[in-house]
LOMIKE-765604 format. One record per residue (C-alpha): residue in three letters; x, y, z. Coordinates in steps of 0.5 Angstrom, whole numbers, plus 2048, in hexadecimal, padded with zeros to 3 digits. Layout:
ALAXYZ...
# end
This chain:
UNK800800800UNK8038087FFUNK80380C805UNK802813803UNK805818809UNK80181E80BUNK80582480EUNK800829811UNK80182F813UNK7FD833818UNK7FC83A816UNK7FB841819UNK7F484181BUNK7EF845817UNK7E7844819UNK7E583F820UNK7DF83B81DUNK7DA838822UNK7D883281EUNK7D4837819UNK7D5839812UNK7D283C80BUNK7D2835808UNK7D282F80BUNK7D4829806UNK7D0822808UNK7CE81A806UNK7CB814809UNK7CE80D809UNK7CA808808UNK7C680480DUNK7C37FE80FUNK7C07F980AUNK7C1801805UNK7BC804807UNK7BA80980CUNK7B380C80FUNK7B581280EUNK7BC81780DUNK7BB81E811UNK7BF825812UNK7BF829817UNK7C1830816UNK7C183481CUNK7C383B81CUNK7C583E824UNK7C6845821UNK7C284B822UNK7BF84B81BUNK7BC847817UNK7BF844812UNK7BD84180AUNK7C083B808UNK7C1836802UNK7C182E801UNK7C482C7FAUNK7C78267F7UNK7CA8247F1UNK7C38217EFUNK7BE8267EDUNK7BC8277F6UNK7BB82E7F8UNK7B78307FFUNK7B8837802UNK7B6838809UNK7B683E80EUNK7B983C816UNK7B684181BUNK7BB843822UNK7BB83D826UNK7B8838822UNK7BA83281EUNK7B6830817UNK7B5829815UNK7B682780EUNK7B481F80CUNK7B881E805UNK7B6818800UNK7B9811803UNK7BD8117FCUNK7C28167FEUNK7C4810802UNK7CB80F7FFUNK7CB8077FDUNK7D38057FAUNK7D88087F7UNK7D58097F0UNK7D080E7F3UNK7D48157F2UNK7CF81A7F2UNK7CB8197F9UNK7CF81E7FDUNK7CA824800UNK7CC82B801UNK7C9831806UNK7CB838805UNK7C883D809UNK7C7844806UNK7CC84A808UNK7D184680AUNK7CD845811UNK7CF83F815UNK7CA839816UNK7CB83281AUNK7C982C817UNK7C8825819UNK7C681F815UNK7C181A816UNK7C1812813UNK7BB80F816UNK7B8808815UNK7B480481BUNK7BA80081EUNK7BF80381BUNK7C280B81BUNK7C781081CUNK7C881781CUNK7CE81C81CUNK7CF82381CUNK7D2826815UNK7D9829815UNK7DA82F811UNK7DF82E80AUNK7E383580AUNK7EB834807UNK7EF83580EUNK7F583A80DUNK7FC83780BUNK7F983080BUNK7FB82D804UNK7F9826804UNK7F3824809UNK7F481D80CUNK7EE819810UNK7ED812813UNK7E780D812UNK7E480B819UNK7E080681BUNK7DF7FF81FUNK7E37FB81BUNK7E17F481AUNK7DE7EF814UNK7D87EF814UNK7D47EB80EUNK7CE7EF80CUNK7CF7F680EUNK7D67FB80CUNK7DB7FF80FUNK7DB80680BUNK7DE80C80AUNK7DB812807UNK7DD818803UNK7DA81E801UNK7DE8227FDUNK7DD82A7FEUNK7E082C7F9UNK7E282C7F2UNK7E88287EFUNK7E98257F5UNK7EF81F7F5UNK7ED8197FBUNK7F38147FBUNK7F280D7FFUNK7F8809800UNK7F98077F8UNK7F280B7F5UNK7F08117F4UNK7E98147F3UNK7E981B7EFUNK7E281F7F2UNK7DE8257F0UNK7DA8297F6UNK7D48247F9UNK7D781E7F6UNK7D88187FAUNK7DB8137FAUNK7DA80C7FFUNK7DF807801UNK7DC800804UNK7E17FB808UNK7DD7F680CUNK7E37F4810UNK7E47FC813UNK7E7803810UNK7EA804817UNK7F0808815UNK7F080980EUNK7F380E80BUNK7F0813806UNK7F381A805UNK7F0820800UNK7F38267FDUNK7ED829800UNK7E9829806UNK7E3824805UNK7DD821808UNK7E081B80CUNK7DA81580EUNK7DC80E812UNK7D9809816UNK7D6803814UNK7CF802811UNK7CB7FD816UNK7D07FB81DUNK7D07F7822UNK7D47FA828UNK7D87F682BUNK7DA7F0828UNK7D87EA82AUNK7D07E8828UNK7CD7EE82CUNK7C97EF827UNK7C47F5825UNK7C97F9820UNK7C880181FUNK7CA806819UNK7D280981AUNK7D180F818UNK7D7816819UNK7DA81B815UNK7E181C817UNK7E6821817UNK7ED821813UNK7F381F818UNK7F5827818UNK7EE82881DUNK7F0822821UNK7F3822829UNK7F782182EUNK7F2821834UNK7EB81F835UNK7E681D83BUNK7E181783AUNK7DA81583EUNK7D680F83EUNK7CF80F83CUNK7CA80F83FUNK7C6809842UNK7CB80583FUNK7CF800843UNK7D37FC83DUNK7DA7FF83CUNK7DB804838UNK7E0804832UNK7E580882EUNK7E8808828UNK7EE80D827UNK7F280E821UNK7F8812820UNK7FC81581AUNK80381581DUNK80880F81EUNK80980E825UNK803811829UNK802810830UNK7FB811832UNK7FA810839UNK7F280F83DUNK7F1811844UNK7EB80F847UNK7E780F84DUNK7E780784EUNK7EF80784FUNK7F0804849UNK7F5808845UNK7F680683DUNK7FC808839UNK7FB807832UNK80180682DUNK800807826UNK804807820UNK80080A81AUNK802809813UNK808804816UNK8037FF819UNK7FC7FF81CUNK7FA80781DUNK7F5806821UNK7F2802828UNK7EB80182BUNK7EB802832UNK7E5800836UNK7E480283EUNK7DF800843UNK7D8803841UNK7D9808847UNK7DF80A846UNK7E1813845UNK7E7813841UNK7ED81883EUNK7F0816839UNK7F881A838UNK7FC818832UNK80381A830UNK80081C828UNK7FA81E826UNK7F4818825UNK7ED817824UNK7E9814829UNK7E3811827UNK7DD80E82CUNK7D880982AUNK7D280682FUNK7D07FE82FUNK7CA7FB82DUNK7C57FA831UNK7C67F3832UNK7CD7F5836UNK7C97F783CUNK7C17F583AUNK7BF7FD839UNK7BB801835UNK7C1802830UNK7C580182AUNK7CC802828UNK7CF809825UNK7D580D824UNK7D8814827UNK7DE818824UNK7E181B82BUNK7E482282BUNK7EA82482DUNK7EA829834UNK7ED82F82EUNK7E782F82BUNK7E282F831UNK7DE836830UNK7DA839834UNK7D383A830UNK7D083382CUNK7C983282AUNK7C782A829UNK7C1827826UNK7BD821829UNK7B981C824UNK7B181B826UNK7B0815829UNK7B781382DUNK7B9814835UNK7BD81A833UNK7C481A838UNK7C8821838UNK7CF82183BUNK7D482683CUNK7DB82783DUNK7DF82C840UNK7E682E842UNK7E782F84AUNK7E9836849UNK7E2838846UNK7DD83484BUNK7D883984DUNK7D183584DUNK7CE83C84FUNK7D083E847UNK7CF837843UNK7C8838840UNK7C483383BUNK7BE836838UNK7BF83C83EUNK7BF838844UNK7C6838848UNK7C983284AUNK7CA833852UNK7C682D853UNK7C982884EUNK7CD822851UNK7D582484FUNK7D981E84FUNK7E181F84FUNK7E581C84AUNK7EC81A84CUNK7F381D84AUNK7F8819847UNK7FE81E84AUNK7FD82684CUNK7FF827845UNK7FA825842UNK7F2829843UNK7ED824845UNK7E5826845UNK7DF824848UNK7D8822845UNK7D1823846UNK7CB820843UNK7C4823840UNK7BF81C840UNK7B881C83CUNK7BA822837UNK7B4823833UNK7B582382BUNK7B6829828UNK7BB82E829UNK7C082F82FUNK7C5834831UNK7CB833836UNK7CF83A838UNK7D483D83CUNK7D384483EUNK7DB84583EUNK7DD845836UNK7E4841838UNK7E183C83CUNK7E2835839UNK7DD82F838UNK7DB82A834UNK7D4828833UNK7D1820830UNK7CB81E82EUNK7C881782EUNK7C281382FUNK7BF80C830UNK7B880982EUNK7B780182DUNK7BC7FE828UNK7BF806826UNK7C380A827UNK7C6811826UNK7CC814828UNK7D081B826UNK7D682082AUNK7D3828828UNK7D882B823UNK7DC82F828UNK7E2835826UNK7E6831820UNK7EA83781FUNK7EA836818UNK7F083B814UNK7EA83D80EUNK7E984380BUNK7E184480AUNK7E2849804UNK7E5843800UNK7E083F7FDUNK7E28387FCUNK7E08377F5UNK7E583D7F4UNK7EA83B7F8UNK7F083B7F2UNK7F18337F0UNK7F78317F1UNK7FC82B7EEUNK7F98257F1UNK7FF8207F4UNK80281D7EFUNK7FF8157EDUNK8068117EDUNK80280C7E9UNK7FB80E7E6UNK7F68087E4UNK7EF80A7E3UNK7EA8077E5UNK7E380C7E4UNK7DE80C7E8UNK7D78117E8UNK7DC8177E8UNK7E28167EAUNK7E98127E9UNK7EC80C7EEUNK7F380D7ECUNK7F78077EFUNK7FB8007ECUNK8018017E7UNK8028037E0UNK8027FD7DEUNK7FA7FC7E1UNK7F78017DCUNK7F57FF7D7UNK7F27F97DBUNK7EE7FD7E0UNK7EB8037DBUNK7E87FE7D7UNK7E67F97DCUNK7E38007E1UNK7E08047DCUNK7D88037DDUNK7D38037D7UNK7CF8087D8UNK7CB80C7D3UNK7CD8137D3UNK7C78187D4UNK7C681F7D2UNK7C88247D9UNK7C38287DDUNK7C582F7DEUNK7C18337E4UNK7C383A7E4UNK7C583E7E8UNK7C28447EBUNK7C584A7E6UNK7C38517E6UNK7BD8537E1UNK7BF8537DAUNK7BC85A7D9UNK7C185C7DFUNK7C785B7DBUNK7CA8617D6UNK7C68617CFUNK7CA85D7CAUNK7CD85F7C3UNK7CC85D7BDUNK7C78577BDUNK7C58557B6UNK7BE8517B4UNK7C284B7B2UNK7C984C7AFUNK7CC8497A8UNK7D484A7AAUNK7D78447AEUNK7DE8467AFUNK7E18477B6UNK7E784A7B9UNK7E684B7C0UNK7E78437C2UNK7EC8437BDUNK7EF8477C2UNK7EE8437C7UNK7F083D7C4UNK7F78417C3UNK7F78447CAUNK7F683C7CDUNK7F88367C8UNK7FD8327CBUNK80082D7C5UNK8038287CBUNK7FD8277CEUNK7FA8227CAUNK80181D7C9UNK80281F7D2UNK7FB81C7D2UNK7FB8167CEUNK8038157D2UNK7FF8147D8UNK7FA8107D6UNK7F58137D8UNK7F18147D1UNK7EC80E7D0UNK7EB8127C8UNK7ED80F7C2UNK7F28117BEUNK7EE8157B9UNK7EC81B7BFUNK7F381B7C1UNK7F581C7BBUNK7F08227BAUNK7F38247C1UNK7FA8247C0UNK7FA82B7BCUNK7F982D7C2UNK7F38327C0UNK7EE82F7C4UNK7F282C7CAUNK7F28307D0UNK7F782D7D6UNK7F282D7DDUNK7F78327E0UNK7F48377DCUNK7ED8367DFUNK7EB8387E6UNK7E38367E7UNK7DF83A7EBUNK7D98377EDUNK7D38337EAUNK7CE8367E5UNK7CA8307E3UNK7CB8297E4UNK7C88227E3UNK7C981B7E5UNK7CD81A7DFUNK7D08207DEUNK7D28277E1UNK7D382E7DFUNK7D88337E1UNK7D98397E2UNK7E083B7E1UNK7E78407DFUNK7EB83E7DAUNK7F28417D9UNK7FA83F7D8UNK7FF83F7DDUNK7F98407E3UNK7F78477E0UNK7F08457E0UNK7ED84A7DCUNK7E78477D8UNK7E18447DBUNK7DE83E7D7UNK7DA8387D9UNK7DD8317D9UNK7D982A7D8UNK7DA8247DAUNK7D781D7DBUNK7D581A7E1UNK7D38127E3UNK7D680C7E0UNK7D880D7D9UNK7DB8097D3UNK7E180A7CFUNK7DC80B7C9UNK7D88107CEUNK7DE8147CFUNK7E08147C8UNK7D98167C4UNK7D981C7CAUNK7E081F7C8UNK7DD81D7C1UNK7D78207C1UNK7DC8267C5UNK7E08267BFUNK7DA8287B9UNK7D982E7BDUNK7E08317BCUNK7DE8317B4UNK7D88357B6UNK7DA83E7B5UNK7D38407B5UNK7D08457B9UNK7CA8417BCUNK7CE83B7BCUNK7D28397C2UNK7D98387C2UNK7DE8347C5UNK7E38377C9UNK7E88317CAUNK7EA82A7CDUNK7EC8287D3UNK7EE8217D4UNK7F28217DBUNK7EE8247E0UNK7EB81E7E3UNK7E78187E0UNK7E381B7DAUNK7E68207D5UNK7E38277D7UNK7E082B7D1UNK7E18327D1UNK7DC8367CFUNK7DA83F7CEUNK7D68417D5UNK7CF8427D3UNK7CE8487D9UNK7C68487D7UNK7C48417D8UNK7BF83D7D3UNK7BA8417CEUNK7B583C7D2UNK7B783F7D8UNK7B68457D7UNK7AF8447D3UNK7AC8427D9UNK7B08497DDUNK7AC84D7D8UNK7A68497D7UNK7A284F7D9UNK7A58547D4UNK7A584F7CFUNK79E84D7D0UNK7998527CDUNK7928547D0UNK78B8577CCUNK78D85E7CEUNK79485D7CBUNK79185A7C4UNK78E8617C3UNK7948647C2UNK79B8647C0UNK79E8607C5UNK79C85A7C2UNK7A085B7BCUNK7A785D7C0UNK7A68577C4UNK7A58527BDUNK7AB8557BCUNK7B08547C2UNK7AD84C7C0UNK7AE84C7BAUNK7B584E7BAUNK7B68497BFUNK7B38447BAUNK7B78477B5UNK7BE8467B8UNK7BD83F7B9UNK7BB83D7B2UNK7C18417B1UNK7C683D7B4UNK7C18367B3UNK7C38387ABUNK7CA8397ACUNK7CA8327B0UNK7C682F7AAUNK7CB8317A6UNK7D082E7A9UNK7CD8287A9UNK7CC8287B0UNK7C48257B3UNK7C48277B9UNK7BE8227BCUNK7BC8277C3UNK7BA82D7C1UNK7B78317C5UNK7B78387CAUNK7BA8357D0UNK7BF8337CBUNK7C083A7C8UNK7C583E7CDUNK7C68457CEUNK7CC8497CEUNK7CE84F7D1UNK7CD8527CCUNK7C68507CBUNK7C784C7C5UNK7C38447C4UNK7C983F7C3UNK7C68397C1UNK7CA8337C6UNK7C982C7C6UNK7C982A7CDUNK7C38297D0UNK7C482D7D7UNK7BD82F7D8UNK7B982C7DEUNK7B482A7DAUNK7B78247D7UNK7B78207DDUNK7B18217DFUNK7AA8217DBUNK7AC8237D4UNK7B181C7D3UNK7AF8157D2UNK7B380F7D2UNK7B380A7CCUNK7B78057C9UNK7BD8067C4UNK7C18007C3UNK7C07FD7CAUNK7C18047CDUNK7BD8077D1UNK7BD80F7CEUNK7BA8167D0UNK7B68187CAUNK7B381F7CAUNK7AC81D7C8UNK7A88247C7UNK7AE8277C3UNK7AF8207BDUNK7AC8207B7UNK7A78197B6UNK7AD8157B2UNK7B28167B6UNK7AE8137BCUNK7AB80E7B8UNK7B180C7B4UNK7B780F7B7UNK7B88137B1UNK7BC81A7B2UNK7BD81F7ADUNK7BC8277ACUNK7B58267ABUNK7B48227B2UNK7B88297B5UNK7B382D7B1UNK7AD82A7B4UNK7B182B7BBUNK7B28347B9UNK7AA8337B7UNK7AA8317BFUNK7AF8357C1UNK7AC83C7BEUNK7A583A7C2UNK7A98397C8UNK7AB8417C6UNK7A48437C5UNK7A08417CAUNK7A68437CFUNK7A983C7D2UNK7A48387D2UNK7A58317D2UNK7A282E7CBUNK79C8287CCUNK79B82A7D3UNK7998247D7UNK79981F7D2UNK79E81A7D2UNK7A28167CCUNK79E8107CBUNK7978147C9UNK79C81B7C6UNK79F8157C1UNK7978137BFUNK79581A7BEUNK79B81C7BAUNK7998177B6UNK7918197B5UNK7948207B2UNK7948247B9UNK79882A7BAUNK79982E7BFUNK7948357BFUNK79683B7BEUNK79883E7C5UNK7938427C9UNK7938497CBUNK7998497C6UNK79D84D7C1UNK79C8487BCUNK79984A7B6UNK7958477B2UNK79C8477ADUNK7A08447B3UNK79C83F7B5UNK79C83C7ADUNK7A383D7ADUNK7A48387B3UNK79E8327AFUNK7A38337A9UNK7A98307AEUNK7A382A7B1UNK7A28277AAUNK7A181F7ABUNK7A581F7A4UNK7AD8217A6UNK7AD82379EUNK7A782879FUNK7AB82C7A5UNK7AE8327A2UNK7B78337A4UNK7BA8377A8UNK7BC83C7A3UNK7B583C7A1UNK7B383D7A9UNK7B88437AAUNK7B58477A4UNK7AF8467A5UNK7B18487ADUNK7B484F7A9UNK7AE8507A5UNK7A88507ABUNK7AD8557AEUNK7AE8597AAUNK7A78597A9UNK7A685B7B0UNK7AB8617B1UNK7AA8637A9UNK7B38627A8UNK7B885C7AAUNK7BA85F7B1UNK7C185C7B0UNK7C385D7B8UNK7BD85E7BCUNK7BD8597C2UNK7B88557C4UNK7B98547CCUNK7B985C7CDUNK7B585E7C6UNK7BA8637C4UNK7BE8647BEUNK7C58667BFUNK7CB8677B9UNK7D28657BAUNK7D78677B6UNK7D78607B1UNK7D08627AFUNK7CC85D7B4UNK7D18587B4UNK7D18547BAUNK7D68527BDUNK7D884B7BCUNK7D98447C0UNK7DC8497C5UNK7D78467CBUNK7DD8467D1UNK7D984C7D4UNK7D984D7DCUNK7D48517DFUNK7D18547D9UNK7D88577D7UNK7DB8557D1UNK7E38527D4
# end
């Protein structure tokens, strides 16, 4: 096994955290039999505000909410947010507060006889620490039916996660498992950037020996730097089996010694990556301990079933924190239907019950217990208990600010059990101005030997060179690749940006320069040949050979992503900069797959990537460039299309759009057939550009239709709307495949034969101009395909839209397009002259630079000539 050596290096403080945080990154391992009751979060808030928080996930989830002072919300999230295996990738959940406002949050996994819970750290990059390293705990052992587990959840883009001999490659929300039934105790996993770490075990029995009555394992650890020398332990309450401990240490030759109040004295040597690093410790079931160690440890506590001491009970999993991280405020939540225990812990020094409160009540009448010295060096406590806390929201604090404490939380019902510490002062080294997704990438760790095996998105890497050919083409899954989802994000309204120039009707012209520019600026002829030296490209021979000009080829070093505009299971969209030598100066958009994929998958992606590098047409989408060295799929560089969707947009100004009886009385009906028309105008413009390029496009429609930031439509090919995967798709059968085709925008001989052509991408622009004119709206509402196939075949199109600009002329316009013979609907080129001529009808002369997003006109210096494939635009601003 390579061992990988950490050196972490404590910084300066910058900000004290109390186990809050603007962003919280979590997931939820599988349980018993993989299938809970129910998962909860419970988002508190103990500041004097209210506070507005998000749940999102790689899925298409979304859930807002606001938590009032002093108050806990409960959100129940659907059971298949459960992560299963190691092929679920994109099951990792994210909680964002608004205005960057703390918030705690804790997790909750719960089926009748088996659950857990756990209080969620928060994921910021500390100061000086380059690589992050953490452990897996659980109580080890084998066990036949059930696994030992360790979950990570990646918190950041390009993320690098190394595990003895494989590493995984993770985007921000993405997850990944690891199952062992025999125990993960000890294993190593090191990060170039900090990561949400989960372990335990799925369904254990505590302890071993045939006393029955498993329970979910379930913690999120911290990295080795938030480890400890110092830490006081307390038995549970009620409880007379003895009490275990699992300690863990990082640091060859650590000594750890426990000192409790039943005599015993334990020391714990352990020898780290050299041997066994680490030692389960168990004391007697009423034994208060201190535990002293030469290096920092973590110290975890686990509860026994309920057979070990024939209770109400069953097992569950405590991380302990050490004595430098107790506080003096801490807010815990208690599940509904438990025997809830509060316990809190506190140095000598600070021991002034009359100043201690839980939820306002001082604790002069608690029962404080000492718990004994190892020497008088070292700062030993006392501890009382809160029994029947009732479920809710509960807060411990000391009335002096530098007071240290330390607060658990756990309860028992028949045949479960639950148990966490709150989350105290991890001191963690962050600046909250950073934004993860913007923290700089940097170069991930050299891999010695890089073998491939993908997984949903992501690379193992491990094994020798000699092992990849075998491993690729063993590993690779064969999963359709299906067309990506985009959900945008919030963005100013497009009337709140500068007024554009220059925005022709439908232009002629298809030479460019501003790519070509680009092109120069980053092309890298060595980048292809490094790529295929490391055996990192799976594309045959003919791509590569496109890519050695070195004109499309873009070395990842020259891409530095920024967070995510729209992601589906099988792939995601980036925003990102693009720029050489680290001059970021470019905003673009980077595409690439996510999920099992095949070699042919892969290269029909960059094939397909590839056609567009020929498109030089105003309202065509262009490409940018390759990536092939990234990560596990090539990223696809592409313009940035600041202003979203042309669907997007038709249902923002649907009301402006859509016409009452009062406006067809004047001339507002004829300036809005205008702004339509021209809309419909520039696509066919580009449609007949693509035509004659020999181009079929097969989905084209108004979500496929971008707009720049310059307000011009580019037709694009991506699918990254939302509404492909949901009413507007169905699946059928290609080749025994299964394949997302939509329905409402084909024409009857490609759903009956499979049969593509321009005239099939005529019927979809018949569609796409009636989605224009009736302001986004979804074609054959409330139809599905079965029947929409049978009325399409009895002549039935769709009527002319309601309440519309649509004229009479307009209307027949779209029927041409709806011919059941494809000889019978008219060409592109006849479309956008038509287009021309119902426009110039309108404004009695060819308005060459009127816009039609802000219904001006507006004359450049080229005569109306817009500017070309020049989409890499940020904020409404041409770069």
């Amino acid at each position: 096994m390579q061992l990988l050596h950490v050196i972490v290096i404590f910084g300066v403080l910058w900000t004290q955290i109390h186990g809050k945080g603007n962003k919280v990154y979590i997931g939820f391992p599988k349980t018993y039999e993989n299938s809970p009751q129910f998962l909860k979060l419970f988002v508190s808030n103990t500041e004097a505000n209210a506070i507005e928080f998000s749940i999102d996930t790689l899925r298409g989830f979304h859930d807002s909410h606001t938590v009032r002072n002093n108050q806990t919300i409960d959100v129940e999230l659907p059971i298949d947010f459960e992560v299963q295996n190691a092929e679920q990738r994109y099951k990792g959940i994210k909680v964002t507060s608004a205005n960057d406002q703390p918030i705690l949050v804790f997790g909750q996994s719960y089926k009748e006889g088996t659950s857990g819970m756990f209080a969620a750290l928060p994921c910021y990059p500390q100061k000086d620490v380059t690589e992050y390293e953490y452990y897996g705990v659980s109580f080890d052992g084998y066990v036949k039916s059930n696994t030992h587990y360790i979950l990570i959840v990646g918190c950041e883009n390009n993320t690098v996660v190394k595990t003895g001999s494989l590493t995984i490659y993770l985007n921000e929300m993405e997850t990944y498992m690891h199952s062992d039934t025999r125990g993960v105790t000890g294993t190593k996993v090191v990060s170039n950037k900090p990561i949400s770490f989960f372990s335990g075990h799925q369904c254990k029995s505590i302890p071993h020996g045939g006393v029955g009555h498993c329970d979910h394992l379930i913690e999120q650890l911290p990295n080795t730097a938030l480890w400890g020398k110092q830490f006081l332990t307390a038995p549970l309450f009620e409880r007379t089996a003895p009490d275990i401990y699992v300690i863990v240490s990082h640091i060859p030759l650590t000594i750890t010694t426990m000192v409790c109040s039943t005599s015993s004295v334990i020391r714990v040597i352990t020898l780290s990556e050299f041997a066994k690093n680490h030692e389960v410790v168990t004391v007697p079931g009423n034994a208060y301990c201190s535990i002293d160690s030469n290096n920092p440890v973590l110290v975890a506590q686990f509860a026994s079933g309920s057979g070990a001491d024939n209770t109400s009970s069953d097992p569950f999993m405590m991380n302990i924190p050490p004595i430098d991280h107790y506080s003096n405020k801490f807010a815990v939540v208690a599940p509904e239907e438990f025997s809830n225990v509060i316990t809190i812990f506190v140095t000598p020094e600070y021991l002034e019950p009359e100043r201690i409160f839980v939820d306002g009540m001082h604790q002069g009448d608690a029962n404080w217990t000492h718990i004994p010295c190892q020497n008088e060096t070292f700062v030993c406590g006392y501890v009382a208990r809160n029994v029947n806390v009732s479920e809710g929201q509960h807060t411990v604090y000391h009335e002096m600010d530098s007071a240290k404490m330390s607060v658990s939380m756990y309860g028992f019902k028949r045949y479960n059990g639950y148990g966490y510490y709150a989350i105290g002062d991890l001191k963690l080294d962050y600046s909250p101005s950073q934004s993860p997704t913007q923290t700089p990438t940097p170069t991930p760790t050299t891999i010695p030997t890089p073998t491939l095996v993908i997984g949903s998105q992501g690379v193992i890497v491990g094994g020798t060179i000699a092992a990849i050919l075998c491993v690729v083409t063993a590993a690779l899954a064969v999963l359709l690749l299906s067309k990506l989802y985009i959900k945008r994000k919030q963005r100013k309204r497009i009337n709140d940006i500068a007024r554009p120039e220059n925005i022709p009707v439908g232009r002629k012209d298809t030479t460019t320069t501003e790519n070509d520019n680009l092109y120069d600026e980053i092309k890298d002829p060595e980048c292809a040949k490094n790529v295929q030296q490391l055996g990192r490209s799976r594309l045959n021979s003919l791509y590569l050979r496109e890519l050695m000009s070195g004109k499309f080829c873009i070395p990842s070093e020259q891409i530095l992503q920024l967070d995510i505009i729209g992601q589906g299971e099988f792939g995601v969209v980036y925003r990102a900069r693009l720029g050489p030598r680290g001059r970021f100066s470019r905003v673009v958009a980077v595409k690439t797959l996510r999920g099992n994929f095949s070699d042919q998958e892969v290269e029909k992606f960059v094939e397909e990537s590839l056609k567009m590098s020929r498109f030089k047409h105003p309202h065509v989408m262009g490409l940018i460039g390759v990536c092939l060295d990234a990560g596990s799929a090539p990223y696809i560089v592409m313009p940035y299309m600041a202003n979203g969707s042309l669907l997007d947009y038709l249902k923002k100004e649907r009301s402006n759009l859509v016409l009452t009886e009062e406006e067809y009385m004047n001339d507002e009906v004829q300036e809005v057939m205008k702004r339509l028309m021209v809309m419909c105008n520039q696509i066919a413009s580009g449609m007949e550009y693509l035509a004659a390029e020999k181009y079929v496009h097969r989905d084209l429609a108004a979500r496929n239709c971008m707009i720049d930031s310059h307000f011009v439509i580019k037709i694009s090919d991506f699918g990254l709307s939302e509404d492909v995967f949901q009413r507007n798709y169905y699946r059928e059968g290609v080749d025994g495949e299964m394949a997302k085709l939509p329905v409402k925008w084909m024409a009857p001989e490609s759903l009956s034969d499979g049969h593509f052509s321009e005239k099939s991408d005529v019927w979809s622009y018949g569609v796409t101009m009636w989605e224009v004119f009736s302001g986004g709206k979804s074609p054959y509402p409330g139809t599905n395909p079965a029947t929409l196939v049978q009325m399409l075949e009895k002549g039935e199109r769709l009527p002319k839209p309601y309440n519309s600009a649509c004229s009479d002329k307009i209307y027949t316009m779209m029927l041409t397009c709806w011919e059941a013979v494809p000889d019978e609907r008219p060409s592109f080129k006849t479309l956008y002259n038509n287009g021309s001529k119902i426009i110039e009808g309108i404004a009695g002369y060819l308005e060459i630079g009127f816009n039609p997003f802000t219904a001006e006109t507006s004359c450049g210096e080229d005569g109306g000539r817009a500017a070309t494939e020049g989409g890499v635009m940020q904020e409404g601003r041409k770069e």
